[in-house]
N, C-alpha and C positions, 0 to 999 in steps of 0.2 A: 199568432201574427203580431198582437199587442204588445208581446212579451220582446221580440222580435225588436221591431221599431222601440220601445222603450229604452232597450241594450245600446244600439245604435243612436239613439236621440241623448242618452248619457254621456256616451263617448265623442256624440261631437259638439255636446255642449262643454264638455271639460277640453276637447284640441279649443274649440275657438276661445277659451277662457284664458288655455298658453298661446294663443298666438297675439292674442290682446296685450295681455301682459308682456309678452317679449318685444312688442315693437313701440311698448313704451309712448309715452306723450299724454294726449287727452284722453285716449281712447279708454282707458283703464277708471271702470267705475268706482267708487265709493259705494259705501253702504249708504248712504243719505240719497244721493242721485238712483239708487235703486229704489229703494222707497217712496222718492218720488214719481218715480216712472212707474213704479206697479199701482200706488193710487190713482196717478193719472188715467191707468190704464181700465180700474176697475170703477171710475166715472163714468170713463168713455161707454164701458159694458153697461153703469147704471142707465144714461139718458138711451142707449139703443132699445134698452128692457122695455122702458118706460114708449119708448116710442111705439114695440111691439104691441103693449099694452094698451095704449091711446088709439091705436088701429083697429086693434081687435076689440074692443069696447064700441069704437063708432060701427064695425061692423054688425053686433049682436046689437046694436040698438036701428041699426037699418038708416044710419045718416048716413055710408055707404056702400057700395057693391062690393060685394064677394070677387076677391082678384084671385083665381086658382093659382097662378105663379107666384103671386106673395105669400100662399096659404102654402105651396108646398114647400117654397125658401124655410118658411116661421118650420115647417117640419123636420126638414134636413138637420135644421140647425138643433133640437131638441135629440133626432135619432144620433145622434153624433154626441151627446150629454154622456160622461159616464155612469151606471147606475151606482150609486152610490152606496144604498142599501142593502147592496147585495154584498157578502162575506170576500167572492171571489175578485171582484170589481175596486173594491178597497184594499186587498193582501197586491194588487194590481200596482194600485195609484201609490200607496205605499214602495212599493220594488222600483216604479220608475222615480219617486222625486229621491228614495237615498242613491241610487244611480246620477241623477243631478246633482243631490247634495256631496254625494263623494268628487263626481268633476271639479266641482266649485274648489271643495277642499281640496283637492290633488293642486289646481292651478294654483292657489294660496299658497299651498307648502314650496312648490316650483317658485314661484315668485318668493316666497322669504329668504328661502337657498341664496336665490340669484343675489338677491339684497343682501344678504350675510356677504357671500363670496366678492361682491363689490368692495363693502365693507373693508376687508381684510385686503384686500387686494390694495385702496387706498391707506390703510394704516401699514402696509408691508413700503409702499412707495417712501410715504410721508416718513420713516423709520428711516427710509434708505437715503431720503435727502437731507435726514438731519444728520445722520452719518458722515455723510460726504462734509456737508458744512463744515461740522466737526472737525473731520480731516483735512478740510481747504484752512480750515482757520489756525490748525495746529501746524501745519504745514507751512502758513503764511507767516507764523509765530516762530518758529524754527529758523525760517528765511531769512528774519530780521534779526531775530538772534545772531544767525550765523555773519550775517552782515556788519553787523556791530562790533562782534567781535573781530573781524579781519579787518573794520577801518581804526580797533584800538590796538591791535597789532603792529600797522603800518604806522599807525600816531607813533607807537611805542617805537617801533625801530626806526623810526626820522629822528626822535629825542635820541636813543640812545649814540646814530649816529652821526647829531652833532656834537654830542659829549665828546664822541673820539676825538672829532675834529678842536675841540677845546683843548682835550688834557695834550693834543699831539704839539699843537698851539703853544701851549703851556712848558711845555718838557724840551721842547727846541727853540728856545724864546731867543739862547745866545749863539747859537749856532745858524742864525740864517741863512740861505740861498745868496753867494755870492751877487750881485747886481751883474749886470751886462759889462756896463764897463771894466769893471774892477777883473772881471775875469778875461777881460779879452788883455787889459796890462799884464798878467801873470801869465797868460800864456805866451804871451810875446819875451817874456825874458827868461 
């Protein structure tokens, strides 16, 4: 049955290790705040000890009465002790904590995954908006290129079409456009 529950108390210390980690925020301990919590913890065991002790001390010295419900609590709590000595007991405690130790590590490796794959995930974006930039910028460079060039075009072909309008200027300088008058006398005679 020990064997049992150990399998089971592996497996749901390693689910709640990913589901800690998946949802992310405070929840997700360090190795520091562990250590601190497992001393805390084995304080809190120390003053309980010491209390059991302080009890049991004033009782064998008869400063006070035998309380059979606290005598059998102090018992429960010893029949529930693993025997440690024993070969079968340790091959035991051994199989459940690398069942522990393996959840812990499975959650770790799941959590580095997810953090690799974020990783990549942000250096694939970050690649993809330098990209873009790139092409907005060559793109915008192109634009004004192209632009420049069709306003020295247009410059060009206003110059070149007032030259026409010079040499035509030029080349019919004695042959002017009859006046009003002068052609309406020539056509009257």
């Amino acid at each position: 049955e020990t064997g049992i529950n150990a399998e089971y108390m592996g497996e749901e210390i390693g689910v709640e290790q990913l589901l800690r980690d998946v949802r992310g925020g405070n929840t997700v301990s360090t190795l520091s705040t562990q250590v601190t919590d497992k001393c805390n913890s084995l304080r809190g065991l120390h003053e309980r000890l010491e209390e059991i002790k302080t009890y049991l001390n004033q009782v064998t010295e008869g400063t006070l009465p035998i309380n059979h419900s606290i005598m059998y609590k102090i018992q429960d709590v010893f029949n529930i002790l693993p025997l440690l000595h024993h070969e079968k007991s340790q091959k035991e405690m051994a199989i459940e904590l690398n069942d522990n130790m393996m959840g812990m590590y499975m959650a770790s490796l799941v959590r580095t995954v997810v953090s690799i794959h974020n990783l990549i995930n942000n250096k694939q974006e970050l690649t993809k908006k330098k990209e873009q930039q790139v092409a907005q910028a060559a793109k915008d460079q192109e634009d004004k290129e192209k632009a420049e060039k069709e306003e020295k075009e247009k410059a060009e072909k206003e110059k070149a079409e007032k030259e026409k309008e010079k040499e035509k200027e030029k080349e019919g300088g004695g042959a002017q456009p009859i006046g009003p008058i002068l052609s309406f006398a020539l056509n009257r005679s």
